[in-house]
C-alpha positions, 0 to 999 in steps of 0.5 A: 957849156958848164954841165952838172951831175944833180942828186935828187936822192929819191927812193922810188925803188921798191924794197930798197932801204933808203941806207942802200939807195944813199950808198947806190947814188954816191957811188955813181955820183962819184964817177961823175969827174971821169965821166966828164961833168964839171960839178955834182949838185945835190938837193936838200929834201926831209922827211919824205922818200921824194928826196932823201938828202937832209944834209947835203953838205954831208954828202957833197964832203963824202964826194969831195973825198973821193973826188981831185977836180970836180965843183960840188954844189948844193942845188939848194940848201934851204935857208929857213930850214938853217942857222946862217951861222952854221950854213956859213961854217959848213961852207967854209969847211968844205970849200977848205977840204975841196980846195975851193970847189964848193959851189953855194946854191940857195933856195927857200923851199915850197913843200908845207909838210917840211916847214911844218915839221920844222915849225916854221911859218911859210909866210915867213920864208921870203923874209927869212930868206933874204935876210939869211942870204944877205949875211952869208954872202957877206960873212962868205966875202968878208969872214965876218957875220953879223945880223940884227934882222928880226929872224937871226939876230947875229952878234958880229962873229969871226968865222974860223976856218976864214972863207979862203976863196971867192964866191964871185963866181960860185953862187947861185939861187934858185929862181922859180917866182918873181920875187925869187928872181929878184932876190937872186939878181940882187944877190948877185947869183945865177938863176937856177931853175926846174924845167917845168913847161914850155920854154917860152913860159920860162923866158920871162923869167930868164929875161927879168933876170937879166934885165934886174941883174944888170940893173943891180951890178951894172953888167949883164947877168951870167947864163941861167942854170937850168935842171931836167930830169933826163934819160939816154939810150942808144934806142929811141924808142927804149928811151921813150919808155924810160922816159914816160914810166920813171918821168910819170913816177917821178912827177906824180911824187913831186905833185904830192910832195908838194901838194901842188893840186891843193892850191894853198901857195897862192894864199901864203906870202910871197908863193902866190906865183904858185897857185897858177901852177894848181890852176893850171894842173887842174885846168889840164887834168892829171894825165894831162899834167903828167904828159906836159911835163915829159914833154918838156924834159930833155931824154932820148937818143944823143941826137934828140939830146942836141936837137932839144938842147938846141932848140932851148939855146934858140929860145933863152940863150946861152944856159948851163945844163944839170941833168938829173939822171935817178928818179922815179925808181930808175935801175941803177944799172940803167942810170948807169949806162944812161949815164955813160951814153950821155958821158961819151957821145953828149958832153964832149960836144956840149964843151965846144958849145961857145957863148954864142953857139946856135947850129953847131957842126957836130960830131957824129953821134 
């Protein structure tokens, strides 16, 4: 199992500046290769302590620095909010630098306050999605963009430094609504996507995917990409509280952020999907809420991480992991030692996890 270091890059901690905090983050997000994950993933987020990450490539490229193996993703970078021509630049220069482990994960973004600020209509994000994706990927194939879309007019452009590795493998969508799994199948991208619910609302999604991405190219689609927010301790009982009181932290900022109880995706063009999330909280109630989303996250001891993670293989398959491990005020020095538990007694078992694993023989743990 491919296994992903994600920063949320929240500030949660209580008079912390958000200077420190960045400097907090990076410095355990730089221990990631020793610890043993395969990429560091890194959000995109503005204007809000949720998620202070405004240019992810900044720091993926501080990473790559300071880094020899290990991929470095956006977990996305946000089309709207970016210049196809810049993005494709950015990526090329750092795939250079890292020597070809930059990995491209591309979103379009939901949270209103950010699009406002940007002045941007959301009604426009399908549109100006799909046609941004469509000229990175090729300027990313050929070294070459162009565009004569209503959104980015592009004369044809040579792209200096020319792309110098291959995509085919390193490109990925988040995929969370029906129009966004097609736009990632037909992109060609893996799906990724936020572990919100029970898995057995996730699995359509996954299964249109798939059925769409073989549609599309012919062969089956690769395994979907999915991201927890995620605690580990040695005491289960510790690990549940961990659990709880930074989970319910993090999910009521996120409910606010995105303003997910206001109900005004399921008026905007193509976030209709949205409204049944507002729906939905409002049906179960806030505390009802907080608790349904805990309840899905994968924390605990690293014997309840292999029966959850086991559990969700029986249900969708073969999937990557990415695992948020700082949210919602979390103690670096406990992200830290949670991190290292899931380093030691966590991935090195995940790694032998073949595509068709379902009831491994396990190291004790």
């Amino acid at each position: 199992m491919k296994t992903g270091y994600m920063l949320a890059m929240q500030n949660a901690h209580a008079g912390m500046s958000d200077a420190e905090m960045i400097r907090h983050e990076l410095r355990i997000a730089a221990q990631a290769e020793e610890y043993g994950f395969d990429v560091i993933w890194c959000a995109e987020h503005h204007f809000d302590h949720y998620s202070i990450a405004p240019d992810n490539f900044q720091l993926l490229t501080w990473l790559a620095a300071r880094t020899k193996n290990i991929q470095l993703g956006t977990a996305a970078v946000i089309l709207p909010w970016n210049d196809p021509l810049r993005l494709v630049e950015k990526a090329s220069v750092l795939d250079a630098v890292s020597e070809g482990r930059f990995v491209l994960g591309l979103g379009r973004g939901l949270a209103r306050m950010e699009y406002e600020a940007f002045g941007i209509d959301m009604n426009e994000a399908r549109d100006r999605f799909d046609e941004s994706a469509r000229m990175i990927v090729n300027a990313l194939k050929t070294g070459v963009i162009e565009g004569s879309g209503p959104y980015y007019p592009q004369k044809r452009t040579e792209i200096r430094p020319k792309p110098l590795y291959s995509f085919t493998d390193k490109l990925y969508s988040v995929a969370m609504s029906p129009d966004s799994i097609t736009a990632a199948a037909h992109l060609g991208a893996r799906m990724m996507f936020f572990i919100q619910f029970a898995l057995e609302r996730h699995l359509p999604m996954v299964e249109s995917y798939r059925q769409q991405y073989l549609q599309q190219h012919g062969t089956s689609a690769p395994p979907p990409h999915a991201i927890d927010f995620v605690v580990c301790d040695r005491d289960a009982g510790r690990a549940e509280e961990l659990a709880r009181k930074h989970l319910s932290a993090y999910y009521l900022s996120l409910l606010r952020h995105y303003e997910l109880q206001e109900g005004y995706h399921a008026d905007l063009k193509g976030y209709e999907s949205y409204g049944a999330a507002a729906q939905l909280i409002k049906k179960m109630g806030i505390e009802g809420a907080v608790n349904d989303y805990i309840s899905h996250q994968v924390w605990g001891t690293p014997q309840q991480i292999f029966d959850k993670l086991e559990a969700r293989q029986r249900v969708i398959g073969t999937f990557e992991w990415n695992l948020v491990m700082s949210f919602g005020g979390i103690p670096f020095d406990v992200v830290e030692a949670s991190t290292r538990l899931i380093s030691e007694e966590v991935l090195p078992e995940l790694k032998t996890w073949g595509e068709d694993h379902s009831s491994p023989v396990r190291q004790s743990a």
